[in-house]
C-alpha positions in Angstrom: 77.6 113.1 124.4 74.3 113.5 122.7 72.1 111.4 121.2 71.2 111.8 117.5 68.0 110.2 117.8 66.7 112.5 120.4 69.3 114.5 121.0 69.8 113.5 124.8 72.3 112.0 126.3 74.1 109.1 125.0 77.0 107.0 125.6 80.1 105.4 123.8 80.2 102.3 124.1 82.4 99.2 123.4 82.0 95.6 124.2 83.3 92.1 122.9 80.9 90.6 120.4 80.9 87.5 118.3 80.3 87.4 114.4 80.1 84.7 111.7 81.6 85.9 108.6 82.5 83.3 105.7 81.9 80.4 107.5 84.2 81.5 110.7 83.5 82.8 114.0 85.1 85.9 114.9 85.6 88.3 118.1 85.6 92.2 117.7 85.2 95.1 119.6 82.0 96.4 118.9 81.9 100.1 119.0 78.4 102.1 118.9 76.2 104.7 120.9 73.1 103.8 123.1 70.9 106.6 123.6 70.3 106.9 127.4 66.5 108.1 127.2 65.6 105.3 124.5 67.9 102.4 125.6 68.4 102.0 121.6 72.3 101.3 120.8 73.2 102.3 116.9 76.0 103.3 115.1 77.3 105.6 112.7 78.9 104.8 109.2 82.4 105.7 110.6 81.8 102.9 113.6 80.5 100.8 110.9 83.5 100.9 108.7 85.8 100.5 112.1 84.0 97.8 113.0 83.8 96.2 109.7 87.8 96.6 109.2 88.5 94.9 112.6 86.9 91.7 111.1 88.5 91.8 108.3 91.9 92.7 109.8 91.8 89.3 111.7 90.5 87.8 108.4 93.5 89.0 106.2 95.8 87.8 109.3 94.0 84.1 109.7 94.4 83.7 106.0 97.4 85.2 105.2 95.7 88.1 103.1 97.6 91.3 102.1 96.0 94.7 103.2 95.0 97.2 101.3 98.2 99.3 102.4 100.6 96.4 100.9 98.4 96.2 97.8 98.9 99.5 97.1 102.7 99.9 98.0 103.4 96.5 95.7 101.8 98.6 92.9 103.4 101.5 93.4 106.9 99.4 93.6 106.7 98.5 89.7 104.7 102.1 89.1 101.5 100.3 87.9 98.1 101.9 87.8 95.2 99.5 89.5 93.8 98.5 85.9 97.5 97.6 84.7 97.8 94.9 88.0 93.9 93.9 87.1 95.1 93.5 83.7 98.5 91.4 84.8 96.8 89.5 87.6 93.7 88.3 85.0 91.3 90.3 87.6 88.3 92.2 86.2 89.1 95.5 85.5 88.8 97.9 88.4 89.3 95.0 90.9 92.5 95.7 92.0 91.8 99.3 93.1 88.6 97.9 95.1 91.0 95.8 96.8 93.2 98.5 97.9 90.0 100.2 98.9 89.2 97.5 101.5 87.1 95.2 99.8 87.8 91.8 101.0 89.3 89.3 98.0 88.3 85.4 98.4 90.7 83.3 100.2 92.3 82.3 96.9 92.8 85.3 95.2 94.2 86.3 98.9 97.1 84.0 97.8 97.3 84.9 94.7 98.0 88.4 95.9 100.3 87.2 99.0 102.6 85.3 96.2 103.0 87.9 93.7 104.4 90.4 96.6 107.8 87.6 95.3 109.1 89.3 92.8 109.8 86.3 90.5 106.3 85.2 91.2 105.2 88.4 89.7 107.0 88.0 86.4 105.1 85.0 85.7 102.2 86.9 85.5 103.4 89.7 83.8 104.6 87.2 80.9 101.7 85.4 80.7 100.1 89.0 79.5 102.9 90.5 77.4 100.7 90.0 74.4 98.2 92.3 76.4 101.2 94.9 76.9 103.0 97.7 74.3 106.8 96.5 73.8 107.9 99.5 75.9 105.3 98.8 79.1 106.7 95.5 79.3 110.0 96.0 78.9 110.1 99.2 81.7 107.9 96.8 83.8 110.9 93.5 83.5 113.7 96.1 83.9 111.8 97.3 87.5 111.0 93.9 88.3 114.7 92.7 87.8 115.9 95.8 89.7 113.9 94.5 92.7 114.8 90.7 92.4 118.7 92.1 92.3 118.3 94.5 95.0 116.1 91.5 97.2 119.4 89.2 96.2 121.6 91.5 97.8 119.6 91.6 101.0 118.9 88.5 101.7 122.0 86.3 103.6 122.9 82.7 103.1 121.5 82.4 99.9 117.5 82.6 100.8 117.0 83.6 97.3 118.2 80.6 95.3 115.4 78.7 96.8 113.0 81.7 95.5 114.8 81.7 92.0 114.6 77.8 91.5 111.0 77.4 92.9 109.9 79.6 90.3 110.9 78.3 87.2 114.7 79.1 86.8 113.8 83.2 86.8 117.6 83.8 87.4 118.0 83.5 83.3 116.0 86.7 83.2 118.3 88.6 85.9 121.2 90.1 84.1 123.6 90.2 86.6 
């Protein structure tokens, strides 16, 4: 390969490297280039990025964060534009999308966001804004919502979901069943 500092030769590498992000120490695999006529190793934005998400994937695992890929297909579920889950979830406004782009949430909102993925969990918050909502957006969103806790309900064998229903507040009032 050649180098882009002095367009010589070059290699790919990738070794094992140790970081300290918030606090903790995590391994990787480092990926960059090390120009053979310099000895200089750099990367490139897209290593950057790569390198970047492998910390945060072990981050999001250790801590029980969703990914950007379940943040976005949670949204999608009840048909929610970024700024609506912002709005619901009390986050500023354009903070949910930058989640969904990768940005890495603290560890609490990290379980905020884990706990609304339960459907009944979610309702909570969506209550706690209906003031914040037309009569129709809320409406559509508890009829999608209630859709989902029914269908979970059906999935779910020996009764999981009572446990889910009762630890949130008695939500099976709101399921018209």
């Amino acid at each position: 390969m050649k180098s882009m500092l002095t367009e010589g030769d070059a290699v790919y590498q990738k070794e094992m490297r140790e970081i300290e992000y918030r606090g903790e120490t995590y391994t990787y695999e480092h990926h960059n280039v090390k120009d053979l006529d310099t000895g200089i190793e750099y990367t490139t934005n897209d290593m950057d990025f790569d390198n970047l998400e492998r910390i945060y994937e072990q981050y999001r695992k250790r801590h029980d964060i969703p990914s950007p890929a379940e943040l976005k297909a949670l949204r999608e579920k009840y048909g929610m534009s970024a700024a609506g889950m912002s709005r619901v979830l009390g986050l500023g406004e354009n903070q949910y999308r930058l989640y969904e782009d990768g940005e890495m949430p603290s560890e609490a909102i990290g379980k905020m966001l884990r706990s609304v993925q339960t459907p009944a969990v979610f309702l909570r918050y969506v209550e706690g804004c209906k003031r914040e909502m037309t009569e129709e957006e809320y409406n559509k969103l508890c009829r999608k919502i209630e859709k989902t806790i029914i269908n979970e309900i059906k999935r779910k064998p020996n009764f999981q979901w009572l446990h889910e229903f009762f630890s949130f507040g008695g939500m099976m009032n709101k399921v018209a069943m």
